[in-house]
C-alpha positions in Angstrom: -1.3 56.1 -3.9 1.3 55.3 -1.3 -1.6 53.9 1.0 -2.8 51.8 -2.0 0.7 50.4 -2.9 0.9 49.6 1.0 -2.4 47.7 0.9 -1.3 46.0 -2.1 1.8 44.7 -0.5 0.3 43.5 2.5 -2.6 41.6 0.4 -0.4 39.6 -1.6 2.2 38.9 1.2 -0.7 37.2 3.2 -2.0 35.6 0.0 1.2 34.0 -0.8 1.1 33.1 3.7 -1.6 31.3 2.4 -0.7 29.5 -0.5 2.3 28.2 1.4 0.5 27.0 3.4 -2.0 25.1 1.3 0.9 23.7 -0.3 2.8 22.7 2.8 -0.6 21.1 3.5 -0.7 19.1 0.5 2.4 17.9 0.3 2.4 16.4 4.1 -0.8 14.4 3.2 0.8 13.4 -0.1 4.3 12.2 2.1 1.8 10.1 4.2 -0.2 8.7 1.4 2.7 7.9 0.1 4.1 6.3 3.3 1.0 4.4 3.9 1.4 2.7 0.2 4.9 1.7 0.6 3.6 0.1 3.9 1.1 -1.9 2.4 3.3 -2.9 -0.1 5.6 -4.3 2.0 2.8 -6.1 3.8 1.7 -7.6 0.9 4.9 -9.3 0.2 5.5 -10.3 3.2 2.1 -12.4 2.6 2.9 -13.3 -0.6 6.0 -14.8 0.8 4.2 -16.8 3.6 1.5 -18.4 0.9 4.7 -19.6 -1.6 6.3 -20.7 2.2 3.1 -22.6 2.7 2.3 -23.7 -0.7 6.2 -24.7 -1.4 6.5 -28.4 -2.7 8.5 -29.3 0.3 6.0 -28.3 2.4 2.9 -29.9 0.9 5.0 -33.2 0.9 5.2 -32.6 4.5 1.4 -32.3 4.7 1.0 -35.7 2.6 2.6 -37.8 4.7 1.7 -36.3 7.9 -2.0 -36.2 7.4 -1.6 -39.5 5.2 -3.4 -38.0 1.7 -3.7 -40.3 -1.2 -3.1 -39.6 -4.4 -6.4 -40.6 -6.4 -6.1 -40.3 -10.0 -9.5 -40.9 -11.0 -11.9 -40.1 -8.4 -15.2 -41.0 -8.7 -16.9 -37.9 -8.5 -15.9 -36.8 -11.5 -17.9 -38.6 -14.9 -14.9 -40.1 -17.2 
């Protein structure tokens, strides 16, 4: 009985071992998920903030005149 109490003891301790560990596991590759999203969030609005830089009145104003667009406000192309 003393043998089988022992045996039962050990089993569960390296059971639990293990389920530490799975759960170590998991939550390390949750933390990087988790790092890797905040990451690409930043990255996106670090791109939304360049287009609204690059599609900013001032700017395209700045593309008019330098490129010399006209403003046509019935173009032939299109059937009136």
């Amino acid at each position: 009985m003393l043998v089988m109490g022992l045996l039962m003891v050990v089993a569960l301790t390296a059971i639990s071992a293990i389920v530490y560990t799975k759960t170590v596991a998991v939550e390390h590759s949750v933390r990087t998920i988790e790092l890797s999203f905040e990451n690409a969030r930043a990255e996106n609005a670090a791109l939304k903030n360049s287009w609204y830089d690059a599609t900013d009145e001032t700017n395209i104003q700045t593309l008019v005149k330098e490129y010399g667009f006209v403003k046509i406000t019935s173009p032939r192309y299109l059937p009136s």
